[in-house]
C-alpha positions as CSV (number, residue, x, y, z in Angstrom):
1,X,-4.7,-34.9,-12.1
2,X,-3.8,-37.9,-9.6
3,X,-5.0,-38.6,-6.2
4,X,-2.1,-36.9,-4.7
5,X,-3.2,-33.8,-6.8
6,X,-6.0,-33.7,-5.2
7,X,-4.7,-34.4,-2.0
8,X,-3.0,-30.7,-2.2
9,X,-6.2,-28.8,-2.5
10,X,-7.8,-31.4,-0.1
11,X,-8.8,-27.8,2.0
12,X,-10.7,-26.2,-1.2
13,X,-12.5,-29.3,-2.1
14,X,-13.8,-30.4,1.2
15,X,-15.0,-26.8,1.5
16,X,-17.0,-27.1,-2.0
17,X,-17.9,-30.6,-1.0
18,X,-19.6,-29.3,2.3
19,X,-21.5,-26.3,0.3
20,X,-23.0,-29.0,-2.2
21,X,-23.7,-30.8,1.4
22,X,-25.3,-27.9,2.7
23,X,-27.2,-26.9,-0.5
24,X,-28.8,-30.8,-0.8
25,X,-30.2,-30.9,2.8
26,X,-31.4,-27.4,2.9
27,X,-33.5,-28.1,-0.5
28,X,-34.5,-31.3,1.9
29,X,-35.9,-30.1,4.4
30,X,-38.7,-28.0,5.5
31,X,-38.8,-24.7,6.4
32,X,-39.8,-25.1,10.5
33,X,-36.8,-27.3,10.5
34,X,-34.0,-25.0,9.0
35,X,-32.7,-24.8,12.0
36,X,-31.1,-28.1,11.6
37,X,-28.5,-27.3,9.2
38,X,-27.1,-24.9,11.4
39,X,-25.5,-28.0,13.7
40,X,-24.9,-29.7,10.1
41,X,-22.6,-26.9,9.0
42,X,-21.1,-26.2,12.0
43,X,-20.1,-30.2,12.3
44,X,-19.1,-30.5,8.5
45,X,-16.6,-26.9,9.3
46,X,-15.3,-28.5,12.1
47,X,-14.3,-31.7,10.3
48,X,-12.5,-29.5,7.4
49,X,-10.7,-27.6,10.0
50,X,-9.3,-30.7,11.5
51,X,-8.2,-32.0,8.2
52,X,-6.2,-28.7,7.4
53,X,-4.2,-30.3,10.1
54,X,-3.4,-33.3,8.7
55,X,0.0,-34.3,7.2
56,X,0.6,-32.2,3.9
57,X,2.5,-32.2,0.9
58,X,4.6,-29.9,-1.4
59,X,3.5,-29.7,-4.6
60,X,1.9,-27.5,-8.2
61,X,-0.7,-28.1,-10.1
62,X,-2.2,-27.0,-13.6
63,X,1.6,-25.7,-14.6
64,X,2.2,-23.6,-11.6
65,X,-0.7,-21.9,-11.2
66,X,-1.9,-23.7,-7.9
67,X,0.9,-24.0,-5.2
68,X,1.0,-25.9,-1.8
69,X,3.7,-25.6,0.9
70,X,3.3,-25.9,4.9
71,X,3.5,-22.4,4.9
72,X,0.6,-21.8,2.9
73,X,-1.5,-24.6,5.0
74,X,-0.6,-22.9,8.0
75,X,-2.1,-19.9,7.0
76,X,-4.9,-21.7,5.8
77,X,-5.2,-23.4,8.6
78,X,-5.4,-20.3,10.8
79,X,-8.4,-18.8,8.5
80,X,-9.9,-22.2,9.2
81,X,-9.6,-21.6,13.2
82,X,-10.7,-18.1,12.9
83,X,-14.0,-19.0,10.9
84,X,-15.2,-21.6,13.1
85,X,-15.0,-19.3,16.3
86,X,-17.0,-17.0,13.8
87,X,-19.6,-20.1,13.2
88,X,-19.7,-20.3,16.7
89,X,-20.2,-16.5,17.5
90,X,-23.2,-17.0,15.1
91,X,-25.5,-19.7,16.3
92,X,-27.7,-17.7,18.6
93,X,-28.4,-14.8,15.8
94,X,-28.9,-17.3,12.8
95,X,-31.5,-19.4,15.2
96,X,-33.7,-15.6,15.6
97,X,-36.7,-16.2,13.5
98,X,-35.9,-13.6,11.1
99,X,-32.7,-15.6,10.3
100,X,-32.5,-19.2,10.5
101,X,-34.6,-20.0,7.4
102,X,-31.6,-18.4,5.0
103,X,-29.0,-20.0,7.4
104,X,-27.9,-22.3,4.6
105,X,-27.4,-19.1,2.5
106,X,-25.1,-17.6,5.3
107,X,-22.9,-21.0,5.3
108,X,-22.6,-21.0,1.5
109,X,-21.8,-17.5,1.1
110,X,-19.3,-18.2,4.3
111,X,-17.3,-21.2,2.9
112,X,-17.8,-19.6,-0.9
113,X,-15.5,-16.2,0.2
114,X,-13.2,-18.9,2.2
115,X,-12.8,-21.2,-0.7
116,X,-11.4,-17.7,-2.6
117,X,-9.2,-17.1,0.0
118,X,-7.4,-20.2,-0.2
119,X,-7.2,-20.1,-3.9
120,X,-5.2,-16.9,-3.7
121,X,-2.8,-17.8,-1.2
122,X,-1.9,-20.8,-3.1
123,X,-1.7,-19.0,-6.8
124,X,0.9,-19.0,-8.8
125,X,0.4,-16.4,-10.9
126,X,-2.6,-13.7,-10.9
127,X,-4.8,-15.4,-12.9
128,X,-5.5,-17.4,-10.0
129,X,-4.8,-14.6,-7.6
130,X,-7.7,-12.3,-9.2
131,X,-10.1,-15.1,-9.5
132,X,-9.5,-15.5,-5.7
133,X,-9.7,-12.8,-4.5
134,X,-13.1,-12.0,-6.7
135,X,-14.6,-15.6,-5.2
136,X,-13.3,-13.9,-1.7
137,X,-14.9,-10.4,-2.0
138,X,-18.1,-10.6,-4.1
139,X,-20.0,-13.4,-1.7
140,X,-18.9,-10.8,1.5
141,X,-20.8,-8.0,-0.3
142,X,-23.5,-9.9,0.0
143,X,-23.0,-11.1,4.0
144,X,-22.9,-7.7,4.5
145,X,-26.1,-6.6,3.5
146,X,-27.4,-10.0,5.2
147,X,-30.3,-8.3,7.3
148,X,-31.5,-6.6,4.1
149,X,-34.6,-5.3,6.4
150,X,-32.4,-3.0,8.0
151,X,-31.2,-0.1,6.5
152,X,-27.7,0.4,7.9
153,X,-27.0,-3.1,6.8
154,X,-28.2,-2.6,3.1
155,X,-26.1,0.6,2.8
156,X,-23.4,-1.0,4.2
157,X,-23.8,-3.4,1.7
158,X,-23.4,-1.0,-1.4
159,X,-20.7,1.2,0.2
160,X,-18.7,-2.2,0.7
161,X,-19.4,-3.3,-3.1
162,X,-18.8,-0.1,-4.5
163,X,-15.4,0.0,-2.9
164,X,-14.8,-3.2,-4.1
165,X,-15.5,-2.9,-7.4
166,X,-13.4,0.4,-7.3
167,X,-10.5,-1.2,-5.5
168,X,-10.5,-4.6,-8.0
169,X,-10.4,-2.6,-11.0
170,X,-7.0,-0.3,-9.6
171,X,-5.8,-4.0,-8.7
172,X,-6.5,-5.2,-12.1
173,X,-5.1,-2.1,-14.0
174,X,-1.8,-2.5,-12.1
175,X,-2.2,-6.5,-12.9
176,X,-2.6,-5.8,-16.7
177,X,0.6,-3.1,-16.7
178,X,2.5,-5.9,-15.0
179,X,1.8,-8.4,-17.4
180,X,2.1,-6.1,-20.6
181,X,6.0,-5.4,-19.0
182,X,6.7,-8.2,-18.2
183,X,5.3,-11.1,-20.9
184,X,3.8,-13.1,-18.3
185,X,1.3,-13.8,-15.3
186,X,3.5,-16.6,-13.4
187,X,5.1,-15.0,-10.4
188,X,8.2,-16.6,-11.0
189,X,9.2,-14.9,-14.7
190,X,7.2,-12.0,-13.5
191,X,9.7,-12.1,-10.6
192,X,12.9,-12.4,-13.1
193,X,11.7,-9.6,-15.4
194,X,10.6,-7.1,-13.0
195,X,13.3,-3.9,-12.8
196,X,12.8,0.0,-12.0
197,X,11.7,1.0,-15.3
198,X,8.8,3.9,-15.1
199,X,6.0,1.2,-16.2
200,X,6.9,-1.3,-13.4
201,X,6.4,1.1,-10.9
202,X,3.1,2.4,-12.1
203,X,2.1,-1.1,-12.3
204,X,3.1,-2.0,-8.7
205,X,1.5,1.0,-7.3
206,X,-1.9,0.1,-8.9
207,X,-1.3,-2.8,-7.1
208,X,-0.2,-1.9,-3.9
209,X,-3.3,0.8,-3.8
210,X,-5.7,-1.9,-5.0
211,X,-4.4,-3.9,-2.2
212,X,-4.4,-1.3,0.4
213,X,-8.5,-1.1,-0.1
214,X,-8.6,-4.8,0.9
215,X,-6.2,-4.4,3.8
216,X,-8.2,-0.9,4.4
217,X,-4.9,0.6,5.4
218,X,-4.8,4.7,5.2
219,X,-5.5,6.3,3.0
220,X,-7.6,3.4,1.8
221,X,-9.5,2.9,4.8
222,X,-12.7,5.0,4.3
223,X,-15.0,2.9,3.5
224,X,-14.2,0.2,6.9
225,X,-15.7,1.8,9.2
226,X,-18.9,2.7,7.7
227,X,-19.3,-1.2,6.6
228,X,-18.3,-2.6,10.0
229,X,-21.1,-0.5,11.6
230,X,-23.9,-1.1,9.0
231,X,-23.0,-5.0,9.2
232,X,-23.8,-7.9,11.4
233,X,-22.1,-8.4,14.4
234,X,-20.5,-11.6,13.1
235,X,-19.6,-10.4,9.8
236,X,-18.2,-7.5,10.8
237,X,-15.6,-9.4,13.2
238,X,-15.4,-11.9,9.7
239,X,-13.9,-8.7,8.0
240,X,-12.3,-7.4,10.7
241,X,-10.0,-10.6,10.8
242,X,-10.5,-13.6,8.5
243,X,-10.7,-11.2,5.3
244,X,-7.7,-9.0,6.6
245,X,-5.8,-11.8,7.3
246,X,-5.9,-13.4,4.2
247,X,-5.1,-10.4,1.8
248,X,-2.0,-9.5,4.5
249,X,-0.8,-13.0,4.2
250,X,-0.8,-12.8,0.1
251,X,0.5,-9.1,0.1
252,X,3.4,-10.5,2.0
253,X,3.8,-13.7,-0.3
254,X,3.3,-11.6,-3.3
255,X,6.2,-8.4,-2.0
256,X,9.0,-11.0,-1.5
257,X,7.9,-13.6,-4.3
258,X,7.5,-11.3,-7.0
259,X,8.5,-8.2,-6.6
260,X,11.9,-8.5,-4.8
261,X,13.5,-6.6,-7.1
262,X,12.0,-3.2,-5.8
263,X,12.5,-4.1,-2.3
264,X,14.1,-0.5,-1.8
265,X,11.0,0.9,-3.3
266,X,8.2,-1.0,-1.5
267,X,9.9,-0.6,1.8
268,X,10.2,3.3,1.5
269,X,6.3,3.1,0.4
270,X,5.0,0.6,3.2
271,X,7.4,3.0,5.6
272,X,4.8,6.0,4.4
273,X,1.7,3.5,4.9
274,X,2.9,2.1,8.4
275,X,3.1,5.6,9.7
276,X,0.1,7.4,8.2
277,X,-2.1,3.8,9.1
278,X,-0.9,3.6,12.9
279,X,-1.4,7.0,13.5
280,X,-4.6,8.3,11.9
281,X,-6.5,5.1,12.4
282,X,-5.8,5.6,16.2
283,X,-6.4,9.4,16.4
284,X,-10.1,8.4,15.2
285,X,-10.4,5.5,17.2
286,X,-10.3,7.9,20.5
287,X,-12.9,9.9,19.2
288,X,-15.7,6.5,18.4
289,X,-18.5,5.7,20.9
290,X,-19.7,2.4,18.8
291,X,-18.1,0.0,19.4
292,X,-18.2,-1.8,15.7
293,X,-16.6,1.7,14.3
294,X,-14.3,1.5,17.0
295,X,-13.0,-2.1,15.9
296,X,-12.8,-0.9,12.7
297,X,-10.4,1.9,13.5
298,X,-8.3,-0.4,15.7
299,X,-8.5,-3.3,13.0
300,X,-7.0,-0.5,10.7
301,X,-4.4,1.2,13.2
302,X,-3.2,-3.0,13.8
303,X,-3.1,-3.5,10.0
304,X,-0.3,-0.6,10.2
305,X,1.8,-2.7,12.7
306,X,1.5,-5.7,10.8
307,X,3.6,-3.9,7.8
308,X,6.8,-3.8,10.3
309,X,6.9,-7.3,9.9
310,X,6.5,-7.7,5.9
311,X,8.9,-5.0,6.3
312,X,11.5,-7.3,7.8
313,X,13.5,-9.6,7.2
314,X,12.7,-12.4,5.0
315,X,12.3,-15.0,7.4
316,X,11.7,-13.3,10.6
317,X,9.6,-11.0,8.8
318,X,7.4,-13.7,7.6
319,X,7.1,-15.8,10.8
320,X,6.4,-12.6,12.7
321,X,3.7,-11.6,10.5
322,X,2.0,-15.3,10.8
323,X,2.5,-15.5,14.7
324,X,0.8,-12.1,15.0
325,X,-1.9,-12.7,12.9
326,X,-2.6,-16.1,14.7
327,X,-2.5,-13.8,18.0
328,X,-5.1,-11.3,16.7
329,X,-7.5,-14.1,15.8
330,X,-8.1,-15.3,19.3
331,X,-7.7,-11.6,20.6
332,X,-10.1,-10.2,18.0
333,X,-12.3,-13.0,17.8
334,X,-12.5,-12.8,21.8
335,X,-14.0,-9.1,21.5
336,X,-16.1,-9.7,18.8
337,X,-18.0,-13.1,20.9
338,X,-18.5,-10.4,23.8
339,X,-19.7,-7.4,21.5
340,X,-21.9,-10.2,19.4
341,X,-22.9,-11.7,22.8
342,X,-24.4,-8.4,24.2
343,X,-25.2,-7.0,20.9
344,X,-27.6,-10.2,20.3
345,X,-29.0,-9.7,23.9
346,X,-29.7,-6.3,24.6
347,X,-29.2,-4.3,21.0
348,X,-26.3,-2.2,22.6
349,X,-23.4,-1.4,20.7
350,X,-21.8,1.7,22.2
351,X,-18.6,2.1,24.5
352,X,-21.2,4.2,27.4
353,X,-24.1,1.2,27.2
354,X,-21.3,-0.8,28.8
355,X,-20.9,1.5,32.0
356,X,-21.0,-1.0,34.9
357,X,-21.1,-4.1,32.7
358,X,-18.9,-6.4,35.2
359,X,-21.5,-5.5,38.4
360,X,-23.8,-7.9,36.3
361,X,-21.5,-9.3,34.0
362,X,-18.1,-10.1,35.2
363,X,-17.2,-13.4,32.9
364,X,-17.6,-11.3,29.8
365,X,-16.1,-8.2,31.3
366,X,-13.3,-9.9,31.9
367,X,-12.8,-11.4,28.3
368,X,-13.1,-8.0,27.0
369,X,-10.6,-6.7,29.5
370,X,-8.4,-9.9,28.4
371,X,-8.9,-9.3,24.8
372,X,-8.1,-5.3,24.8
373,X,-4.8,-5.9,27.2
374,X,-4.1,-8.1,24.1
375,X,-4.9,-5.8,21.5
376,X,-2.9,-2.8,23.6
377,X,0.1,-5.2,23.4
378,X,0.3,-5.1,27.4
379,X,2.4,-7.4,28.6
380,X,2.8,-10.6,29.5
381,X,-0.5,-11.6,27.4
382,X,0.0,-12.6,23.8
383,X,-0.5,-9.5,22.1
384,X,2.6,-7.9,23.7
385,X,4.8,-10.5,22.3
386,X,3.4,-10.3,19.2
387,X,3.8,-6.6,18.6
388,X,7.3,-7.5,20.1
389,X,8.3,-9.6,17.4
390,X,7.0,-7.3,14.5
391,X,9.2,-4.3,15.7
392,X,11.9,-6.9,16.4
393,X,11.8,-7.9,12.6
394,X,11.4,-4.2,11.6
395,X,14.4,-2.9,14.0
396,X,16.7,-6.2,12.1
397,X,16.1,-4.1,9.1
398,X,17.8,-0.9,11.1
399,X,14.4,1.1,10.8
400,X,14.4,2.3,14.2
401,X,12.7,5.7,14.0
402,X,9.7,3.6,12.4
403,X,9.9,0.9,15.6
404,X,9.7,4.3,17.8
405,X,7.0,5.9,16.1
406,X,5.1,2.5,16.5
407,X,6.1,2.1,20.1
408,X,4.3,5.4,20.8
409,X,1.5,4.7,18.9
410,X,0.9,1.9,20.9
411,X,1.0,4.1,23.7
412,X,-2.1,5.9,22.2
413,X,-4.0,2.9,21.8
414,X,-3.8,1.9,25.4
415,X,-5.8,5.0,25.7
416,X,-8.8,4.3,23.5
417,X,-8.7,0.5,24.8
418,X,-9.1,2.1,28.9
419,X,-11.7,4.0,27.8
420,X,-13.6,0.2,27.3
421,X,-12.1,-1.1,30.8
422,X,-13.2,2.0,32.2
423,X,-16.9,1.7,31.0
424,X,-17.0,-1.7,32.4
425,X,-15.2,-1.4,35.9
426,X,-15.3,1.8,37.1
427,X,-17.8,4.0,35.6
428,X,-21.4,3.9,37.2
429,X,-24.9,2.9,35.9
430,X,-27.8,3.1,37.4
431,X,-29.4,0.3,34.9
432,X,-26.3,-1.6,33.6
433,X,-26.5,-3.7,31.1
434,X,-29.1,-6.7,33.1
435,X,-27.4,-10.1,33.9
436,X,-27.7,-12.7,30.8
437,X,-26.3,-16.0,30.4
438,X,-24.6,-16.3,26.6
439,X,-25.6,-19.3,24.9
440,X,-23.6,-22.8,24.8
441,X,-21.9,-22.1,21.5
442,X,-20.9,-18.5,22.2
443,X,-19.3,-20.2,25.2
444,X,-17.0,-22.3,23.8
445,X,-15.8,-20.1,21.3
446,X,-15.1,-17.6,23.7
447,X,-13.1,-20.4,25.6
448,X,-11.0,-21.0,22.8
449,X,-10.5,-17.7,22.1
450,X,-9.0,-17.1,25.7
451,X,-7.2,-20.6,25.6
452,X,-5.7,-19.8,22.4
453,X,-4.3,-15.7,23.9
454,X,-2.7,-17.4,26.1
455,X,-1.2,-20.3,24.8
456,X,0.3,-18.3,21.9
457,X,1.5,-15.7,25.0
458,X,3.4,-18.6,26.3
459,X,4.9,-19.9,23.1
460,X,5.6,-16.4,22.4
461,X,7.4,-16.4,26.1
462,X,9.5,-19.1,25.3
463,X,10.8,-18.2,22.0
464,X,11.9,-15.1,23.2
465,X,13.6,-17.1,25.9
466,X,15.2,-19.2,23.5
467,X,16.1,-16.3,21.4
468,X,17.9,-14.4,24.6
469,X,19.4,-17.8,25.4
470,X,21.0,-18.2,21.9
């Protein structure tokens, strides 16, 4: 391997690069001054992030299985984004005496599941897709039983690694039926051998259910909500949309790189999952008072709107899909940094603890307000357009009862969303929430979060404008 070899997986290498960092100074340095390494990590992040974003190359490496394209660096680069708002979100809960002297433990793990994540959207062939998306998920087991001194956290622990484990090996059975049809593990010849036959279709089923778990679409989803709520705050909003993101942008990769073939097949099936995902994941969201188990549901019930676009057409599809999920990191991420915030400060996590939040708390009421019209898909913010452009690329495809059946389900979700908006603005509290002033670095993150809604709302205006135009 050349320098420009290792140019291409500049991304993974920095990453393992800063955990060997971390690793060294933290065996360095003594306990009372842990806290050091938090700023370390967050400045060594924020330098790989800006390197994602430097000039790339095309390019393979070890015979195909590694891959790079501006594609794929763009959708690294947007789980790059997303984790350093999550760093940010972070600082105040790591610094807590019960947590900063395992802070270097929390970055490793961190960087560790991202490092699998990049790996997998790269591969291929699923060799390096599995061994991804293992490095990805068995670190997060253990970030989710992080505050092992609390008991929802440790059970939401083993609920997430039992699902796991379950979930990898359907994944891996429908892996090993594909390779024992088809002769091979590159995507490419797996591509050109795939047909209809009875044992390719078990196969991708096994896969599709394996990666349904991961996605947590229904009827997969029954272990999300029950881990977001056990988690931390920060981890939970890591699930909710780093993880997601990544196994939606390799489920997409993976449906029109490999298994083209049964196009008719996987869109009748991801027709079935849309519907069932939207519709049951917002039905229980109406009916959630904590807030964490409310993201979950309406992480899940988005998860169902992001299939319209892998449902579309190949390159519309695609770009839809990547624009949305670039909108529902700052949106998302902005929800999580007020939840964290006042989760951090207070210990409340329900929808009623925020009755009257914006007499004492107006800056983060409105965030939350910005972030759920986002979410809702109200217009003009960002979320609107990018809900637009998924049932755009889903009506190209003439699937217009599916759009509809979206477009009311969005209705519903304005519902449970008010219900939030409510809490803070209208309903009364005789002891709201008391007046707190969110540290530096929740701050900032929450200021990117808001800069970035809006300026993917207004990129989102003016393509549309463009589009109408042409």
């Amino acid at each position: 391997m050349n320098f420009a070899g290792l140019l291409l997986m500049r991304q993974e290498l920095l990453l393992a690069v800063t955990i060997l960092i971390i690793l060294i100074v933290d065996m360095a340095t003594a306990d009372h001054k842990k806290h050091q390494v938090i700023h370390l990590a967050l400045l060594l992040f924020g330098a790989v992030t800006v390197a994602g974003f430097l000039p790339s190359t095309s390019g393979s490496l070890f015979g195909g299985m590694y891959n790079a394209t501006p594609m794929l660096t763009m959708m690294k680069n947007i789980l790059n984004v997303a984790l350093l708002v999550v760093l940010l979100q972070s600082v105040k809960w790591l610094l807590k005496d019960e947590n900063h002297h395992k802070a270097s433990e929390y970055f490793i793990l961190l960087f560790s599941t991202l490092i699998g994540m990049d790996y997998m959207i790269s591969s291929g062939d699923f060799l390096m897709f599995y061994i991804g998306l293992e490095l990805a998920t068995i670190p997060a087991t253990v970030l989710v039983a992080f505050e092992k001194t609390r008991n929802t956290s440790a059970e939401a622990g083993i609920k997430f690694i039992f699902s796991s484990a379950l979930s990898s090996g359907i994944l891996l059975m429908g892996l090993s039926i594909i390779y024992g049809t088809s002769g091979s593990i590159y995507f490419a010849d797996v591509q050109s051998a795939f047909g209809n036959s009875k044992l390719h279709l078990l196969g991708f089923i096994f896969f599709i259910s394996g990666m349904g778990f991961k996605i947590s679409l229904v009827p997969f989803h029954f272990w999300a909500a029950d881990v977001y709520e056990g988690a931390p705050v920060n981890i939970t909003a890591y699930l909710s949309v780093i993880s997601k993101g990544a196994a939606v942008f390799i489920l997409t990769i993976l449906l029109y790189k490999v298994f083209s073939n049964l196009k008719e097949t996987w869109e009748t099936l991801l027709y079935v999952l849309s519907v069932s995902t939207m519709t049951i994941a917002n039905l229980f969201a109406i009916r959630q008072n904590n807030l964490k188990r409310f993201m979950a549901f309406s992480s899940i019930a988005q998860a169902g709107f992001i299939l319209l676009g892998i449902m579309g057409a190949d390159g519309a599809g695609m770009t839809a899909v990547v624009y949305f999920m670039l909108v529902y990191v700052f949106t998302n991420l902005a929800a999580f940094g007020v939840i964290s915030s006042i989760s951090h400060e207070s210990g409340n996590e329900t929808i009623s603890s925020y009755n009257g939040l914006y007499r004492t708390n107006p800056l983060l009421s409105l965030t939350m307000m910005l972030a759920l019209f986002s979410l809702a898909g109200i217009p003009p913010v960002a979320g609107f357009f990018g809900k637009f452009f998924l049932f755009t690329a889903a009506a190209s495809r003439g699937y217009y009862i599916l759009v509809l059946i979206a477009v009311l389900n969005a209705t519903i979700s304005l519902y449970y969303y008010l219900r939030v908006i409510k809490a803070m603005f209208i309903d009364h509290n005789d002891q709201p929430i008391a007046w707190f002033k969110s540290d530096v670095f929740t701050r900032i993150s929450l200021l990117f979060c808001i800069f970035g809604v809006f300026l993917t709302g207004f990129f989102g205006m003016v393509y549309e404008y463009i589009f109408r135009l042409s």
